[in-house]
C-alpha positions in Angstrom: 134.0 155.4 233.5 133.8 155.4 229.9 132.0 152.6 228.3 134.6 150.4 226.0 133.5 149.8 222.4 133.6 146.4 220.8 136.7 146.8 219.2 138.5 147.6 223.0 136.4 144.6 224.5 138.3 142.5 222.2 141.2 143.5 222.3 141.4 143.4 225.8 140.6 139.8 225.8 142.6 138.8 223.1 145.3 140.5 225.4 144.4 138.3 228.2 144.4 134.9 226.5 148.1 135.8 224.9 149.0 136.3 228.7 147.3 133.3 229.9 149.6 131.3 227.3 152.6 133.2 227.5 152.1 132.1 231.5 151.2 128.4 230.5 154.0 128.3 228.3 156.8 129.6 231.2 155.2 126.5 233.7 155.7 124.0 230.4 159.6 125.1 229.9 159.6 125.1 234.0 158.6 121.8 234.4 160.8 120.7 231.2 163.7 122.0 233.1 163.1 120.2 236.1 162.8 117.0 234.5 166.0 117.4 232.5 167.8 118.7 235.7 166.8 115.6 237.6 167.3 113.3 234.2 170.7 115.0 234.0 171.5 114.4 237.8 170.6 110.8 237.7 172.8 110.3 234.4 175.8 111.7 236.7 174.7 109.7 239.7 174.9 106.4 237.5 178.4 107.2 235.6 179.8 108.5 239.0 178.6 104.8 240.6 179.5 102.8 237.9 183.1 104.9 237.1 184.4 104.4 241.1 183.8 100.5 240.7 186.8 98.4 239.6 186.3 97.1 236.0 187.2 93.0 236.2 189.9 92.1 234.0 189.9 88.9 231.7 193.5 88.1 232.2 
């Protein structure tokens, strides 16, 4: 196996630490989506409750 030179050693990490981030920063929007999903879902949960009740009327 050839021996890698200092210039391919870093590259190679450098490489790997973009794809470490790139990774960390797919779980970040994953988690962000989940949370607004559920956010979202409670909104709908709250207007759907509060729209079925009767409003009272100040006759």
């Amino acid at each position: 196996m050839p021996e890698l030179d200092e210039k391919q050693i870093k590259h190679e990490a450098a490489r790997r630490e973009y794809c470490r981030q790139c990774i960390a920063d797919f779980q970040k929007l994953g988690y962000l989506d989940s949370y607004l999903e559920e956010v979202f879902d409670r909104k709908q949960r709250l207007l759907s409750q509060f729209s079925a009740q009767p409003t009272p009327r100040n006759d």
